[in-house]
Backbone as XML, in Angstrom:
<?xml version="1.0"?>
<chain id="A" units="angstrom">
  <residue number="1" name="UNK">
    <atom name="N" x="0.848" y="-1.175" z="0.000"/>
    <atom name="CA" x="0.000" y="0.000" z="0.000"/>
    <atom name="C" x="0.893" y="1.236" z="0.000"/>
  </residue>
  <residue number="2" name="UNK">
    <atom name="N" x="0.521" y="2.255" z="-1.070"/>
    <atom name="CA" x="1.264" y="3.348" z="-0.653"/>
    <atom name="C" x="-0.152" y="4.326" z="-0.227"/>
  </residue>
  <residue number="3" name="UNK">
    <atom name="N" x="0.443" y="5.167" z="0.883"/>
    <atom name="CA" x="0.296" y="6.504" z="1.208"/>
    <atom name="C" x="1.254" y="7.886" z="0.853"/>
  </residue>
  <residue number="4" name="UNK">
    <atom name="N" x="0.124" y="8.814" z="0.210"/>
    <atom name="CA" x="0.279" y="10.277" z="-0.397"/>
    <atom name="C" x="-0.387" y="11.337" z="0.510"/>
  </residue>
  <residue number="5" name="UNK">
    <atom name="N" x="0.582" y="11.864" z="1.511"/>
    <atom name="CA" x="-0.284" y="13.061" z="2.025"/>
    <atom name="C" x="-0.057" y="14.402" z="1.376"/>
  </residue>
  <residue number="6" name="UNK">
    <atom name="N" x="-1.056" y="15.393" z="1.088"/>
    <atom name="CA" x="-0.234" y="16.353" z="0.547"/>
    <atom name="C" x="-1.930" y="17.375" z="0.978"/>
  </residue>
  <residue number="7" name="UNK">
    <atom name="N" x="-0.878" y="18.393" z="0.691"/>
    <atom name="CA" x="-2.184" y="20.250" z="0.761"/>
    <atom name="C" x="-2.019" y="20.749" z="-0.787"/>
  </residue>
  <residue number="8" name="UNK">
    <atom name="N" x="-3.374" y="21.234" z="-1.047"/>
    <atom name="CA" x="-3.863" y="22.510" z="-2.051"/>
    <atom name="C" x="-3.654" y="23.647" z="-1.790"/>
  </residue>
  <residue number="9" name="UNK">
    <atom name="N" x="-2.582" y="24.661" z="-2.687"/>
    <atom name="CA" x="-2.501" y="25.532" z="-2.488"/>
    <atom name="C" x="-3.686" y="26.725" z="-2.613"/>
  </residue>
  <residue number="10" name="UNK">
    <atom name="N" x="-5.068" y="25.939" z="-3.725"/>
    <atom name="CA" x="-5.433" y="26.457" z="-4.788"/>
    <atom name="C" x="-6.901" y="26.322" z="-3.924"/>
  </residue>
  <residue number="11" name="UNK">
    <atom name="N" x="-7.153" y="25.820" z="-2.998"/>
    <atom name="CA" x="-8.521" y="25.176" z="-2.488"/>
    <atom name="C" x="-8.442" y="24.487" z="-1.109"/>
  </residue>
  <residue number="12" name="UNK">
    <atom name="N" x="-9.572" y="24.922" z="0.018"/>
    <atom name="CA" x="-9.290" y="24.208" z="1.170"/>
    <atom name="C" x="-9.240" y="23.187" z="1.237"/>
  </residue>
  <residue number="13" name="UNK">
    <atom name="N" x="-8.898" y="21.821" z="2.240"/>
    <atom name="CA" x="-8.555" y="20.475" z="2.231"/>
    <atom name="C" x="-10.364" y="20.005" z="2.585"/>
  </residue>
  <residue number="14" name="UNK">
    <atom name="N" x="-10.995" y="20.746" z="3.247"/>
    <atom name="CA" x="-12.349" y="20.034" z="3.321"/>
    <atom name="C" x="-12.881" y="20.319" z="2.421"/>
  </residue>
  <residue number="15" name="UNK">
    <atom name="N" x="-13.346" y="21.040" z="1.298"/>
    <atom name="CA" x="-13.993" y="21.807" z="0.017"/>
    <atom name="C" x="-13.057" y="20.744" z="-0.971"/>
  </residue>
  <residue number="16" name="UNK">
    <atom name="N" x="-11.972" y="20.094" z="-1.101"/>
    <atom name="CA" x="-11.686" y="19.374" z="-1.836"/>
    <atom name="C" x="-12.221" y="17.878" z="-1.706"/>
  </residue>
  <residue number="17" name="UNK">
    <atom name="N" x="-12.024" y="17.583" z="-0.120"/>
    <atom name="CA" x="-12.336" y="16.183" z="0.197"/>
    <atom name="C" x="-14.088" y="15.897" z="-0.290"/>
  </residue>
  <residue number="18" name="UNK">
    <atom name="N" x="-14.563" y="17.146" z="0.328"/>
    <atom name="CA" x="-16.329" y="16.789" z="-0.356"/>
    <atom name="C" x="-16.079" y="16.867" z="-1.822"/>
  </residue>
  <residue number="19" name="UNK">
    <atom name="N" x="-15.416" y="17.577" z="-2.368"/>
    <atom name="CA" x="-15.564" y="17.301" z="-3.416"/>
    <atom name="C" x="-15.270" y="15.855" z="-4.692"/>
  </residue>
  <residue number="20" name="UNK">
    <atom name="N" x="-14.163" y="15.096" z="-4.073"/>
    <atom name="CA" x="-13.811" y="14.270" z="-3.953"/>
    <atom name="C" x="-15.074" y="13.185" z="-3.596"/>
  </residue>
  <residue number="21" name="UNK">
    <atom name="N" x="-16.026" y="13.031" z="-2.544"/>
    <atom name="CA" x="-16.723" y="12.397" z="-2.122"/>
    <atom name="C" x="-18.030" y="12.698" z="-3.412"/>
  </residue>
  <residue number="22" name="UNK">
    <atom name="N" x="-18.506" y="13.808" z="-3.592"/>
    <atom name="CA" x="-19.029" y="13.627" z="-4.423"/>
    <atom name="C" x="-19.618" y="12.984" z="-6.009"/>
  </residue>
  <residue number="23" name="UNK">
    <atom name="N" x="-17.936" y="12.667" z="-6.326"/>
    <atom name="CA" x="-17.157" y="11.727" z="-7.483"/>
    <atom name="C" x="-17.211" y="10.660" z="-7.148"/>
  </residue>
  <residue number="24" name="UNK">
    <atom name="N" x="-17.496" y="10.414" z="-6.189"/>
    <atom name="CA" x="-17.134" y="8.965" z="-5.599"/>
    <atom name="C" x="-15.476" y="8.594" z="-5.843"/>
  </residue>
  <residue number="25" name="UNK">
    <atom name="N" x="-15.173" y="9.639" z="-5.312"/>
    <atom name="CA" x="-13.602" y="9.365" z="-5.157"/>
    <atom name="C" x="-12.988" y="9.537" z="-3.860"/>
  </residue>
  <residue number="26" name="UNK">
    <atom name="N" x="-12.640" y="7.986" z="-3.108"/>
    <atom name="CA" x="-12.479" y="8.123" z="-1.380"/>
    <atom name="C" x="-10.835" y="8.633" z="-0.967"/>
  </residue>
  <residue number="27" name="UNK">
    <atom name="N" x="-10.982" y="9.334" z="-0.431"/>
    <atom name="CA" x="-9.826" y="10.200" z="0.413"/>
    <atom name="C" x="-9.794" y="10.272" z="1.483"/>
  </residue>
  <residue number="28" name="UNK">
    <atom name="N" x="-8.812" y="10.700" z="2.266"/>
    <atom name="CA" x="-9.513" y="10.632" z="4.035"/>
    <atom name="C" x="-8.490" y="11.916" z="3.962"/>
  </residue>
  <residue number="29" name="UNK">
    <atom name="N" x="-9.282" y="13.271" z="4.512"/>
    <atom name="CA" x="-9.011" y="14.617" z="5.534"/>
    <atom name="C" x="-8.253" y="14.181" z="6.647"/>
  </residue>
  <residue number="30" name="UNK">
    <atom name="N" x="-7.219" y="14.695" z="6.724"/>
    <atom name="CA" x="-6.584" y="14.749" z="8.215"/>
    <atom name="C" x="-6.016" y="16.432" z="9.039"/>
  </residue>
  <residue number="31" name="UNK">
    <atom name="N" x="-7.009" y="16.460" z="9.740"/>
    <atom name="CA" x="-7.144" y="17.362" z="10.627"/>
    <atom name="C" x="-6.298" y="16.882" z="12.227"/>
  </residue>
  <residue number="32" name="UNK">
    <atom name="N" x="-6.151" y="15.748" z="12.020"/>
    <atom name="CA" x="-5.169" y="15.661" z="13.453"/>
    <atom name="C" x="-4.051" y="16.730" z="13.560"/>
  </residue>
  <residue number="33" name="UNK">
    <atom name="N" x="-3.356" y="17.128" z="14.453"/>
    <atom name="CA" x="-2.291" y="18.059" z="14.767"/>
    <atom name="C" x="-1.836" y="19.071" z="13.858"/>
  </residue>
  <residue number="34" name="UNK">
    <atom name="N" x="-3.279" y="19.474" z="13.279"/>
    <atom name="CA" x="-3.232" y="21.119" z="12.625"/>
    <atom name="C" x="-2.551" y="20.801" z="11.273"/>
  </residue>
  <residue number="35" name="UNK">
    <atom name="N" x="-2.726" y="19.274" z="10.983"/>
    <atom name="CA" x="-2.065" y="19.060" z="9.416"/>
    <atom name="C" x="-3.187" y="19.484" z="8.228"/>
  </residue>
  <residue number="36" name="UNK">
    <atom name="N" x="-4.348" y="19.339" z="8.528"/>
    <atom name="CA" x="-5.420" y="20.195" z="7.433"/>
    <atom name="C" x="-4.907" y="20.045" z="5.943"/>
  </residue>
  <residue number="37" name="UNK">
    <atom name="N" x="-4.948" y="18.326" z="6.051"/>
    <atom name="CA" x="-4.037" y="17.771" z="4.161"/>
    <atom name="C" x="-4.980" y="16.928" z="4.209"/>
  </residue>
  <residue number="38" name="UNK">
    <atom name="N" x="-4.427" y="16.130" z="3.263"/>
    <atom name="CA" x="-5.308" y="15.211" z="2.409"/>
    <atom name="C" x="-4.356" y="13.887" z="2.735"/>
  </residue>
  <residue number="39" name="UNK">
    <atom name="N" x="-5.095" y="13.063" z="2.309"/>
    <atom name="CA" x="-4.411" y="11.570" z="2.030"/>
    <atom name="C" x="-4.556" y="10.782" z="0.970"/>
  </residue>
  <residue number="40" name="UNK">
    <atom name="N" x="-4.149" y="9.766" z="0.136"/>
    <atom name="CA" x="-4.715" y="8.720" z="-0.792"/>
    <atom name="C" x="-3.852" y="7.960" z="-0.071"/>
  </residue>
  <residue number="41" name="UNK">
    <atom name="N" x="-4.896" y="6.860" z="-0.226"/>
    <atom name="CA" x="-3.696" y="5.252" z="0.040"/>
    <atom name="C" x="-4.199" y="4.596" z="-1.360"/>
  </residue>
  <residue number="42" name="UNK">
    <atom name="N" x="-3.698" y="3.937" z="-1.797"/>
    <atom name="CA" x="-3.456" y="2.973" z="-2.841"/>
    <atom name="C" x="-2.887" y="1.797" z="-2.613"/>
  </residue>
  <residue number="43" name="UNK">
    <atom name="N" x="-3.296" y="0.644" z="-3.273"/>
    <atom name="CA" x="-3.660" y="-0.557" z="-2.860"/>
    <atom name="C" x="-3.765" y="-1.242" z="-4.367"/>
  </residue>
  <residue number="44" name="UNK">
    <atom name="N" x="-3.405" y="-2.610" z="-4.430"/>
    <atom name="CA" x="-4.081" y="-3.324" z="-5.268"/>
    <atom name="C" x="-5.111" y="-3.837" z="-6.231"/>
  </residue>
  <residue number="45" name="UNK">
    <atom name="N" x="-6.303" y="-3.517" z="-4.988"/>
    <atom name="CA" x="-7.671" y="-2.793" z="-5.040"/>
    <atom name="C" x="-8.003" y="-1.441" z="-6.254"/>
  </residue>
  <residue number="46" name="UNK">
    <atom name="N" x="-7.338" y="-0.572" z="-6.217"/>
    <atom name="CA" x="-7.554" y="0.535" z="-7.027"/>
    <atom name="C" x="-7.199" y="0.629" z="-8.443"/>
  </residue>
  <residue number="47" name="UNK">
    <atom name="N" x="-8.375" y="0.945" z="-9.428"/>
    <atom name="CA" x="-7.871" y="1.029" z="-11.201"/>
    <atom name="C" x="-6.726" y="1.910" z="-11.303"/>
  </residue>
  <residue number="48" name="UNK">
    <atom name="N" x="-6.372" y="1.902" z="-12.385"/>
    <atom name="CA" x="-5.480" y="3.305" z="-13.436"/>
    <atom name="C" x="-6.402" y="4.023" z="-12.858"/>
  </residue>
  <residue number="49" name="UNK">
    <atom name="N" x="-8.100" y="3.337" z="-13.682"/>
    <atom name="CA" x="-9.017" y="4.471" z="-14.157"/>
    <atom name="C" x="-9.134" y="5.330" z="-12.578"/>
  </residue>
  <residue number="50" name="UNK">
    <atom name="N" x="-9.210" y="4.602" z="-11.258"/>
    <atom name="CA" x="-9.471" y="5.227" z="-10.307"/>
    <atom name="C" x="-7.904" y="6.722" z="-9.945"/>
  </residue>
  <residue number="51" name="UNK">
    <atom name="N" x="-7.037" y="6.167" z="-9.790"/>
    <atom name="CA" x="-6.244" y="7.481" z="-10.356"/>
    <atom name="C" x="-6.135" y="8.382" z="-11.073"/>
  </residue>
  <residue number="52" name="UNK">
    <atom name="N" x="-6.624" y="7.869" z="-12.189"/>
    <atom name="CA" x="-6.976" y="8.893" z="-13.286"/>
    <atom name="C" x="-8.108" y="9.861" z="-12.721"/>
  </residue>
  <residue number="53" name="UNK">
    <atom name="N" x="-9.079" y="9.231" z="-11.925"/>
    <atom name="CA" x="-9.684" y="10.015" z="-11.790"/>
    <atom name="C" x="-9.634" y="11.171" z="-10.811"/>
  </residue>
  <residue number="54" name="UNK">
    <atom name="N" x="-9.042" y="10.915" z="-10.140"/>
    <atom name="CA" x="-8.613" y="11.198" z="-8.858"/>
    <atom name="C" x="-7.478" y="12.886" z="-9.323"/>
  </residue>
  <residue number="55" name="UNK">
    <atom name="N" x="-6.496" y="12.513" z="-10.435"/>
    <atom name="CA" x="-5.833" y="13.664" z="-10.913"/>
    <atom name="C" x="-7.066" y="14.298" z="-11.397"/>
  </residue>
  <residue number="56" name="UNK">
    <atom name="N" x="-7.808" y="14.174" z="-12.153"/>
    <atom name="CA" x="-8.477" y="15.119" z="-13.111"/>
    <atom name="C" x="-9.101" y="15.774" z="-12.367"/>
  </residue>
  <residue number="57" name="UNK">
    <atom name="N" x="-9.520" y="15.723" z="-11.081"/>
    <atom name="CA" x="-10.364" y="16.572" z="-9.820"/>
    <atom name="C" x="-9.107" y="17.694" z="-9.761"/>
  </residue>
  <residue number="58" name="UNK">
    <atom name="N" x="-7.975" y="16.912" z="-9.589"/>
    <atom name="CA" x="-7.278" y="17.438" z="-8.959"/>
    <atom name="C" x="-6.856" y="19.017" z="-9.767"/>
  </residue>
  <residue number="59" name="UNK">
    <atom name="N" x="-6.731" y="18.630" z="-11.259"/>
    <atom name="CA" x="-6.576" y="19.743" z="-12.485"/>
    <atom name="C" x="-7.302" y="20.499" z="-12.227"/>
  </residue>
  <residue number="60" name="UNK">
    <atom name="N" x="-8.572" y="20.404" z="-12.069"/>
    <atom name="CA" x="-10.062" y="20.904" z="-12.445"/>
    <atom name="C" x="-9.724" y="22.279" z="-11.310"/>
  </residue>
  <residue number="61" name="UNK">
    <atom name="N" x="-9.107" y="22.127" z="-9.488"/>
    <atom name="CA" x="-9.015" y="23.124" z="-9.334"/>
    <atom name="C" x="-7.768" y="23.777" z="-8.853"/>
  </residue>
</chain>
């Protein structure tokens, strides 16, 4: 499994994560110790297509 934590310079981390949820694209917010980022884990489990989709949110803002 890899884990990707990272922040938007461009957009808050909760306004992305719903947005994300809306796509049906799962992420998990981490607000523990004032980090206010994002996460992906990736897994075996997950397409191209699900990455793919996952950047193109990411373009969009």
């Amino acid at each position: 499994m890899l884990n990707i934590g990272f922040r938007m310079k461009s957009v808050e981390y909760m306004k992305f994560y719903n947005t994300c949820l809306e796509n049906k694209v799962r992420i998990r917010a981490v607000h523990e110790n004032g980090l206010d980022s994002l996460r992906v884990s990736t897994h075996i489990y997950n397409t191209t297509n699900d990455v793919d989709k996952l950047i193109e949110l990411i373009k969009k803002v």
